[in-house]
C-alpha positions as CSV (number, residue, x, y, z in Angstrom):
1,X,-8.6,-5.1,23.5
2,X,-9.9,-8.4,22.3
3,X,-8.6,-10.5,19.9
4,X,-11.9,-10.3,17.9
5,X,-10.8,-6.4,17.4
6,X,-7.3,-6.5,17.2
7,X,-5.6,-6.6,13.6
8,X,-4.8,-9.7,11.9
9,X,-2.6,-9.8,9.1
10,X,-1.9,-13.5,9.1
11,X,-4.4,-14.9,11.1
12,X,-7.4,-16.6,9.2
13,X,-11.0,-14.5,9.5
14,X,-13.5,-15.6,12.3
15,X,-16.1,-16.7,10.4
16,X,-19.7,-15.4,10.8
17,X,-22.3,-16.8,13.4
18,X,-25.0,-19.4,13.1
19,X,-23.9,-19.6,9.1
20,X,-22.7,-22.8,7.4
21,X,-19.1,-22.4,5.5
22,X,-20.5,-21.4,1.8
23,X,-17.1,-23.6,0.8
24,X,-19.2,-26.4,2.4
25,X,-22.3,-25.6,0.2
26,X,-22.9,-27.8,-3.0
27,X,-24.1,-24.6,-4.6
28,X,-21.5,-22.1,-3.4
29,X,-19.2,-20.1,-6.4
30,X,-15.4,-21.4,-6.2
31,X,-12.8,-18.6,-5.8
32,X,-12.0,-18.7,-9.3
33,X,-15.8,-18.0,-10.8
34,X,-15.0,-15.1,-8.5
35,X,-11.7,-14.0,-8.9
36,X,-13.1,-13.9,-13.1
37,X,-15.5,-10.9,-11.3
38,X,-12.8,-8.9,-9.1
39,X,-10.2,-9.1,-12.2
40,X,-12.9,-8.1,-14.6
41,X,-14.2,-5.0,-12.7
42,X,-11.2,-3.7,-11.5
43,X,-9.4,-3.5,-14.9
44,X,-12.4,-1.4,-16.3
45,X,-11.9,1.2,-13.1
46,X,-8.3,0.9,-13.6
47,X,-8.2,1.6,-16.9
48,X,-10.7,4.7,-16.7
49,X,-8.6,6.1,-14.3
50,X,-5.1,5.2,-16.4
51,X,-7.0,6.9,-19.3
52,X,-7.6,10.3,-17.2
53,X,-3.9,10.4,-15.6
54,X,-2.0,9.7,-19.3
55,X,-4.4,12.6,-20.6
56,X,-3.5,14.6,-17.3
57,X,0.2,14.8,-19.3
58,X,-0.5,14.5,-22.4
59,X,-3.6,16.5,-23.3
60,X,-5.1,18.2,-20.3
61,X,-2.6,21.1,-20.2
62,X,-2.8,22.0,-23.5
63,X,-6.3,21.6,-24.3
64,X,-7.8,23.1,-20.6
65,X,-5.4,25.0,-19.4
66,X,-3.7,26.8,-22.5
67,X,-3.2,30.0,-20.5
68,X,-0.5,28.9,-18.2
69,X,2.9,27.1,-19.2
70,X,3.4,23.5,-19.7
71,X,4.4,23.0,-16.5
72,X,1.6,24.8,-14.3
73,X,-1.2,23.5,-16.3
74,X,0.2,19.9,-15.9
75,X,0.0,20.9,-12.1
76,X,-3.7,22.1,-12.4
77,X,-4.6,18.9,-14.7
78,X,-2.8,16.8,-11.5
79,X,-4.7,18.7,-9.0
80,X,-7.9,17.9,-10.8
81,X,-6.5,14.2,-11.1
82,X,-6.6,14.4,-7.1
83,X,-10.4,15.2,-7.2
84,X,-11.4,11.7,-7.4
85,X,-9.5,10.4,-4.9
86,X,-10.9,13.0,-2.5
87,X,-14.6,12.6,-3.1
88,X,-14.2,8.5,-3.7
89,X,-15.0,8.2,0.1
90,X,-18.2,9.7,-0.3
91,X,-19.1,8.2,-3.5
92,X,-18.8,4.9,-0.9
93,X,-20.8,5.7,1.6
94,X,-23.5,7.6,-0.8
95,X,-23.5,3.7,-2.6
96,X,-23.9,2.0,0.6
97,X,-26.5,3.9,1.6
98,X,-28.3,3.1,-1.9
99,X,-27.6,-0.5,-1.5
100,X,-29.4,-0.8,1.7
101,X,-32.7,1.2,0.1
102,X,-32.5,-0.9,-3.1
103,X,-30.2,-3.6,-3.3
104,X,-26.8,-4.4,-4.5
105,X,-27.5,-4.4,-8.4
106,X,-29.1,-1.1,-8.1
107,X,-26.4,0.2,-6.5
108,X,-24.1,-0.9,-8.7
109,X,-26.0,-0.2,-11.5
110,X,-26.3,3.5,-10.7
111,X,-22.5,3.6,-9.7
112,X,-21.2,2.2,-13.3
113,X,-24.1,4.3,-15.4
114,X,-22.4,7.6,-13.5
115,X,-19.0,6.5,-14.0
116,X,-19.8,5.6,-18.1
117,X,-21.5,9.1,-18.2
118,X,-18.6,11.3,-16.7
119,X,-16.0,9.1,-18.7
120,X,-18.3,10.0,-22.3
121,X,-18.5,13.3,-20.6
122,X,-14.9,14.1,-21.1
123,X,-14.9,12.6,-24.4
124,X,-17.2,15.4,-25.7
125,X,-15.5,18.6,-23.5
126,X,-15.2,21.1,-25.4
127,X,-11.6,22.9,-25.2
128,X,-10.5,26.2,-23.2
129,X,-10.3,27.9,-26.3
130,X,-14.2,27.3,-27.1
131,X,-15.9,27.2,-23.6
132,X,-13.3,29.1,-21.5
133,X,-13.5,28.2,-17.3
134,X,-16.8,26.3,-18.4
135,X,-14.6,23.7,-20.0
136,X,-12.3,23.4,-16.6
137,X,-16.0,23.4,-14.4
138,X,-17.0,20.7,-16.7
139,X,-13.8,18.7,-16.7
140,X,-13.5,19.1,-12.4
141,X,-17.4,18.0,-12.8
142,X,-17.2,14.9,-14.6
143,X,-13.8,14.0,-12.3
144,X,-15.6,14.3,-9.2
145,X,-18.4,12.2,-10.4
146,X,-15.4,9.5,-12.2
147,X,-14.5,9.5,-8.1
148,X,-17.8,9.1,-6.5
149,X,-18.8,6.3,-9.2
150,X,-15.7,4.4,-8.1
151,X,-16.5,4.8,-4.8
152,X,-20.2,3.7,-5.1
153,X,-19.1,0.7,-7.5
154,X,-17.7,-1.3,-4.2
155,X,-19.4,-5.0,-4.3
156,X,-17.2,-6.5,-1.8
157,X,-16.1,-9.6,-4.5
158,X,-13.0,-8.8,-3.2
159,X,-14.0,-10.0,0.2
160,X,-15.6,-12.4,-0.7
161,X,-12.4,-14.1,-2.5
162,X,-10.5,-13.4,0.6
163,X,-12.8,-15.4,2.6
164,X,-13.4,-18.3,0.2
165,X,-9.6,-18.7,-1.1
166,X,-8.1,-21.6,0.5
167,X,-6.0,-21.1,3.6
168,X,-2.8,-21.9,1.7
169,X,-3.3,-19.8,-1.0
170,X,-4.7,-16.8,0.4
171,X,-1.9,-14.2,-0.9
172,X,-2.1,-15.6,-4.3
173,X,-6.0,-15.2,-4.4
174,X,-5.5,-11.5,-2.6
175,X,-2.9,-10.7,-5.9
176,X,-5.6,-11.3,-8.6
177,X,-7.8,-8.4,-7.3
178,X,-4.9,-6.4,-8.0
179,X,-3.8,-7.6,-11.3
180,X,-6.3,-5.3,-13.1
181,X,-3.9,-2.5,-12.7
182,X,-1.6,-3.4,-15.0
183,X,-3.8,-4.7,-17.3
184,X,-5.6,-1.7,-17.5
185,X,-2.5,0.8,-17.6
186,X,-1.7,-1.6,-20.4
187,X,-4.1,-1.2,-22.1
188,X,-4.3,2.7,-21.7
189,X,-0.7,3.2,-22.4
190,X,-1.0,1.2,-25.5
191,X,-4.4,3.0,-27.2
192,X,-2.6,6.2,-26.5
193,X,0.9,5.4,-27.4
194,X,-0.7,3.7,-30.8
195,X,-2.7,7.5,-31.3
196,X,-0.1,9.3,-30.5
197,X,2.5,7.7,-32.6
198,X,-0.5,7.9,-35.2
199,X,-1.7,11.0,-35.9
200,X,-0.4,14.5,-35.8
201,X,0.1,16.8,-32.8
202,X,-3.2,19.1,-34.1
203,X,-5.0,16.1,-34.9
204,X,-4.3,14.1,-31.5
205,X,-5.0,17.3,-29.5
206,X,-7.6,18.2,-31.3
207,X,-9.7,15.1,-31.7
208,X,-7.9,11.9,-31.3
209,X,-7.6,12.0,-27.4
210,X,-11.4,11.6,-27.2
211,X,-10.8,7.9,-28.1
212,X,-9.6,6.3,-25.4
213,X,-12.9,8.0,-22.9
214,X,-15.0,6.7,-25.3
215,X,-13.4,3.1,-25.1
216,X,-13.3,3.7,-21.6
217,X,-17.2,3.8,-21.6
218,X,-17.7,0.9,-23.7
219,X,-14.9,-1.3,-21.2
220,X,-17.3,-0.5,-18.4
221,X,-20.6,-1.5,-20.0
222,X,-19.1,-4.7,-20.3
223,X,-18.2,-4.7,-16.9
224,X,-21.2,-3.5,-15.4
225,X,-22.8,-6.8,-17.1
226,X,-20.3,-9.3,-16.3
227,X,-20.3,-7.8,-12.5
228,X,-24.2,-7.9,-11.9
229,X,-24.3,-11.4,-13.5
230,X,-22.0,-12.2,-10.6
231,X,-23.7,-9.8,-7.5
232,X,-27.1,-10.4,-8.4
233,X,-27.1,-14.4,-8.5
234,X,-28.7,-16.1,-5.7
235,X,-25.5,-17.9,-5.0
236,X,-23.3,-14.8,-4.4
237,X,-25.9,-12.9,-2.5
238,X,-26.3,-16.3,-0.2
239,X,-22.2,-16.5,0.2
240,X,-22.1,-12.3,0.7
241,X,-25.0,-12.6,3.6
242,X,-23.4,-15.4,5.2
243,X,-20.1,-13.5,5.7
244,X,-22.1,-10.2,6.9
245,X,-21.0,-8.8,4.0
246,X,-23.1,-6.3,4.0
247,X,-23.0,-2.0,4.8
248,X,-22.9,-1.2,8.4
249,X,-22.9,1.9,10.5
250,X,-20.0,4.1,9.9
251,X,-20.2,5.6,13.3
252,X,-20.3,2.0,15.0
253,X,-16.7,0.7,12.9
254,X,-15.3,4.3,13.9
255,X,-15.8,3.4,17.3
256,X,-15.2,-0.2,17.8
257,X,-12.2,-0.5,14.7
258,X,-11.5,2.6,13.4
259,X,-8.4,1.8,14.1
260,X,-8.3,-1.3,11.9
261,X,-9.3,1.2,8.6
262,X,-6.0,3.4,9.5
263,X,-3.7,0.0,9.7
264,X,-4.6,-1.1,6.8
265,X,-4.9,2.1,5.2
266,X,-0.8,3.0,6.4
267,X,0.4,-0.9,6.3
268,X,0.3,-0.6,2.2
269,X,1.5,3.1,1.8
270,X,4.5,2.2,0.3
271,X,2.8,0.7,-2.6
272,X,0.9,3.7,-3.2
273,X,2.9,6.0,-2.8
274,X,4.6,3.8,-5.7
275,X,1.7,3.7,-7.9
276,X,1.7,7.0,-9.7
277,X,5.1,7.6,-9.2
278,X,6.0,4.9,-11.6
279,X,2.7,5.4,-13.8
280,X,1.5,8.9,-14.3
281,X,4.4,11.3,-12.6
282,X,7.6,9.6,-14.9
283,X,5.5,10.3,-17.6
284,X,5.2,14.3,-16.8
285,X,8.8,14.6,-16.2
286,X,9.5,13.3,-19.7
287,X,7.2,15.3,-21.3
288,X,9.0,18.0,-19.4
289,X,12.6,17.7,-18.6
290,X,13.8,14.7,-20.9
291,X,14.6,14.3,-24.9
292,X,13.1,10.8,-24.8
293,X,10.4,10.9,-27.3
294,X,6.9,10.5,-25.5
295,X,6.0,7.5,-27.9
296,X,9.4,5.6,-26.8
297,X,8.3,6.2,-23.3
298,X,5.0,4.9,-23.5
299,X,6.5,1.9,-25.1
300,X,8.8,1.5,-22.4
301,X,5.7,1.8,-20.1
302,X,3.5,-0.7,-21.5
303,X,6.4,-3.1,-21.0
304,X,6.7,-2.1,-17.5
305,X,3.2,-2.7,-17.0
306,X,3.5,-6.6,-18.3
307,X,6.5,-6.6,-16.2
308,X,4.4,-6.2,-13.5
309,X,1.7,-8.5,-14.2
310,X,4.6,-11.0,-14.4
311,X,5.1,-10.1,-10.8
312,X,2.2,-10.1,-9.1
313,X,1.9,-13.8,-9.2
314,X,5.3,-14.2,-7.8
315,X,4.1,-11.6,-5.2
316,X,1.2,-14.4,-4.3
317,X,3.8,-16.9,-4.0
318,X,5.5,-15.4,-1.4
319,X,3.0,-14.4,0.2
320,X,1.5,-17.9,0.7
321,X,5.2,-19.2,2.1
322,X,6.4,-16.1,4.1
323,X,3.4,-14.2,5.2
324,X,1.9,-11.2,3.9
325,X,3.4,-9.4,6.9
326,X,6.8,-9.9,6.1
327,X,6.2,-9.6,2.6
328,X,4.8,-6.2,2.2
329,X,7.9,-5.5,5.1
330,X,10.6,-6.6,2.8
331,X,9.2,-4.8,-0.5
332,X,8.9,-1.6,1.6
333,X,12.2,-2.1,2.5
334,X,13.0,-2.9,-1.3
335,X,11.1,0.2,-1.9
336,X,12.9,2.6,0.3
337,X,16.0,1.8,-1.6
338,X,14.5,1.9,-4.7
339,X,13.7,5.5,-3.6
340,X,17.2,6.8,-3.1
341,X,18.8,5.8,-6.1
342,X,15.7,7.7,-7.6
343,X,17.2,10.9,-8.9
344,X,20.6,8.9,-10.5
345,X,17.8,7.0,-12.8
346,X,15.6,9.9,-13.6
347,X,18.4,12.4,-13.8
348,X,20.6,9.4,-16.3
349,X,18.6,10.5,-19.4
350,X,16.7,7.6,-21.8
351,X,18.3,5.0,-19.9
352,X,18.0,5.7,-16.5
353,X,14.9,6.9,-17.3
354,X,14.0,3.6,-18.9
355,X,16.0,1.5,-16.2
356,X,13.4,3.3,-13.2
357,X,10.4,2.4,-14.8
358,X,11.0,-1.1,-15.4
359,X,12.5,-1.5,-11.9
360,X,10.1,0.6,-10.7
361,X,7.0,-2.0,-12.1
362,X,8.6,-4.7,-11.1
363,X,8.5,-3.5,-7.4
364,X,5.5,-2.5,-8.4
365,X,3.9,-5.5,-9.2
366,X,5.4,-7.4,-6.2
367,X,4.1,-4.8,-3.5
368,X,0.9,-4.0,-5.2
369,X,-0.1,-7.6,-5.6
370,X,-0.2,-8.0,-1.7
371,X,-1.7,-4.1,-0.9
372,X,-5.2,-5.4,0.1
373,X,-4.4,-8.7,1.1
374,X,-4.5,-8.3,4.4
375,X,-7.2,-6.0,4.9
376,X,-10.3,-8.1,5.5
377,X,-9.2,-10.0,8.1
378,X,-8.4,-6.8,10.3
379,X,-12.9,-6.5,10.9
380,X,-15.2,-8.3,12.5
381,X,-17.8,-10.0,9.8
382,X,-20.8,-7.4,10.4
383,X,-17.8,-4.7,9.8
384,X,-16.5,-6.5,7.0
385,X,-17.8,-4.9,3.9
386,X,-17.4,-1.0,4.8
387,X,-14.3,-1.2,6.6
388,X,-12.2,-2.6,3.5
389,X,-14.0,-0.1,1.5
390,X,-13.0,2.7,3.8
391,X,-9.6,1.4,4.0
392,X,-9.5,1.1,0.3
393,X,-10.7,4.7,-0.3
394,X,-8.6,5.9,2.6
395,X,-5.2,4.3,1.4
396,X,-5.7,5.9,-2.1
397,X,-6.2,9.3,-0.9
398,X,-3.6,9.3,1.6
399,X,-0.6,7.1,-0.6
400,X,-1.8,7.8,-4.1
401,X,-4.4,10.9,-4.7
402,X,-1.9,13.5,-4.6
403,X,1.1,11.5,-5.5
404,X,2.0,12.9,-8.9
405,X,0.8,16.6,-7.9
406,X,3.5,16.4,-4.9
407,X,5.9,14.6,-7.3
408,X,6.3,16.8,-9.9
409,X,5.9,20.0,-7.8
410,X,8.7,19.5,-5.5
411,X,10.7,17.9,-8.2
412,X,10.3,20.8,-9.8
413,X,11.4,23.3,-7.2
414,X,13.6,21.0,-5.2
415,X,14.6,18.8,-7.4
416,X,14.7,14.5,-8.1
417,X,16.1,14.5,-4.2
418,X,12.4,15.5,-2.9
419,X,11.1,13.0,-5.1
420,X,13.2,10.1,-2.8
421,X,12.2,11.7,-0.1
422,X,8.2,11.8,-0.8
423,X,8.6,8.1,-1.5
424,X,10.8,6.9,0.9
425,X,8.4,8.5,3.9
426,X,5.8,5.9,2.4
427,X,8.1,3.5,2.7
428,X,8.9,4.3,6.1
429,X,4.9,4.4,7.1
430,X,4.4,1.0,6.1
431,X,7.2,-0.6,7.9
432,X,6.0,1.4,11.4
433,X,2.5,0.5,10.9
434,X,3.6,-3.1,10.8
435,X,5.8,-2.6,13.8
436,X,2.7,-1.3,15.3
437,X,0.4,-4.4,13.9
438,X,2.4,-6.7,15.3
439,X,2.7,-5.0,18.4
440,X,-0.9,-5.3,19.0
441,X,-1.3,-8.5,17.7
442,X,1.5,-9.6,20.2
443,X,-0.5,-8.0,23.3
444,X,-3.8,-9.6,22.7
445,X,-1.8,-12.8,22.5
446,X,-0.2,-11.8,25.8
């Protein structure tokens, strides 16, 4: 294997051939101007997709699937959930595909005008008990194109902040990608605590749950502008050819670094495998098992959400001094733990519940901040682009697609125990995979 293949989680990206260092350029965009892009654009998707999974609990069952108990429909609204996540991968390479006919803005374009239409689409579904299974096709419709928008909406910005952060502070440039989680599960679990709280049971099922899709829709056309006033500018598009960071041949990456996609994909399955099991799955257990009252929950919630945009800097901090390696290492290990004493916090009533999700954030936060920061420099430039896209996609559907389905269907049968168990196995994943990283990294230095 040669060291241009191998994996490189702390080992500065080769940097492309015959092309001048865009940090060198007079005219290049600084790492800020683009981290204003990546935080922009992923808070919109991150808030569509907090919208959907709240709704998943607190809506979904009642309004789509009426016929079944509280606790199967929730399991059908989580299966639907998963749909994105599935078809994302396609929605990436259907995008790439578009970008090399017609260009990047198109692309995009057509990627954020599809995800605006299937969010308004949701908005406007009529109920099961006015359309029947048309309202469920409908619903699994719109999902599915939610996923493949997502998927197509890939502009490489966070890339290209990888590559142009400064060499010292590349893990506190890789956390601002990620802080529009929590700023958009914020923001979701806020709107629907406030409507909730609000209005009426008949009023909010009825009628007031349409509100957050349609503020959904109106978060992305802002996004859509602020992102193609970044992609389309001669300066990015100069900065994005000169690290390759374009769409290349999916067959070509399988062979030559397929294997890159499945380390990064595995190194960060602890985080998540966290994700929805402190965001959506908590949430359905309440509704479910506990005599919290939803609105206290969702309180509790948005505070664990600014908990953990309190931690993702931190998370760059010690990333920058330790290594991302060892970081996402130790918060795996934090994780696993985190894991066991699971079912004692769940199972405590209000404050154990309360006591897991703000722990729970907090690791959150930390993990999450470095989940993608080490992906780019695992590909050659020309691979670049679609193989942190692939990783991306493949990560979610393999840590996080399926994570409150799983979650609240063993816990249900099993018990809280199976709930440990699911999360401490992604746990365990990501500290083999680094074992195996580092493995290989050792060999090609051999």
């Amino acid at each position: 294997m040669t060291s241009a293949a191998a994996p490189a989680y702390n080992r500065a990206p080769p940097s492309a051939p015959h092309a001048a260092d865009p940090r060198q350029d007079a005219a290049s965009v600084a790492p800020a101007d683009i981290a204003v892009g990546v935080v922009i654009g992923r808070a919109s998707e991150y808030f569509d997709f907090f919208v959907y999974g709240i709704a998943s609990v607190l809506v979904f069952p009642a309004v789509f699937f009426p016929f079944a108990d509280r606790l199967q429909g929730t399991l059908y609204a989580f299966a639907v959930f998963a749909l994105a996540f599935v078809v994302r991968p396609v929605g990436t390479l259907a995008g790439m595909a578009l970008q090399r006919r017609f260009g990047r803005g198109t692309k995009l374009t057509a990627a954020l005008f599809l995800l605006g239409s299937s969010t308004v689409g949701i908005a406007l579904l009529p109920s099961f008990a006015t359309a029947g299974q048309w309202a469920i096709a409908l619903l699994v419709a719109f999902r599915i194109g939610q996923g493949l928008a997502t998927g197509g909406s890939w502009d490489g910005l966070p890339s290209l902040l990888a590559l142009n952060a400064p060499e010292h502070k590349r893990g506190w440039y890789a956390m601002l990608g990620q802080l529009g989680a929590p700023l958009g599960f914020a923001v979701a679990c806020g709107l629907f605590a406030y409507l909730w709280g609000s209005l009426a049971t008949e009023d909010f099922l009825s009628w007031g749950w349409r509100y957050p899709f349609f503020a959904a829709f109106a978060i992305n056309v802002v996004a859509l502008f602020a992102r193609l006033r970044l992609v389309v500018t001669h300066e990015y598009e100069r900065q994005l050819e000169a690290h390759e960071l374009e769409p290349c041949d999916v067959g070509e990456l399988a062979r030559q670094q397929g294997h890159n996609v499945v380390i990064g994909a595995f190194a960060a399955l602890a985080s998540y495998a966290l994700f929805h099991i402190v965001t959506v799955f908590p949430l359905s257990w309440v509704a479910l098992h506990s005599e919290q009252a939803i609105g206290q929950f969702l309180s509790v919630q948005l505070l664990g959400a600014v908990l953990a945009a309190l931690a993702m800097p931190i998370s760059g901090r010690l990333a920058d001094r330790f290594g991302r390696r060892h970081t996402l290492g130790s918060l795996a290990v934090a994780i696993g733990v985190f894991s066991v004493v699971t079912p004692w916090l769940l199972g405590g009533g209000p404050t154990g519940e309360n006591a897991f999700i703000l722990i729970g954030f907090v690791l959150l936060g930390l993990s999450y901040g470095q989940a993608a920061g080490s992906v780019t420099a695992n590909f050659l430039p020309h691979f670049r682009y679609t193989g942190a896209a692939l990783t991306a996609d493949l990560a979610w559907l393999i840590g996080a697609a399926f994570a409150p389905l799983v979650a609240l269907g063993l816990s249900a049968r099993f018990g809280l125990g199976a709930v440990s168990l699911y999360l401490l196995s992604g746990a365990v994943a990501t500290l083999l995979t680094l074992r195996v990283n580092r493995a290989l990294s050792a060999a090609v230095r051999d």
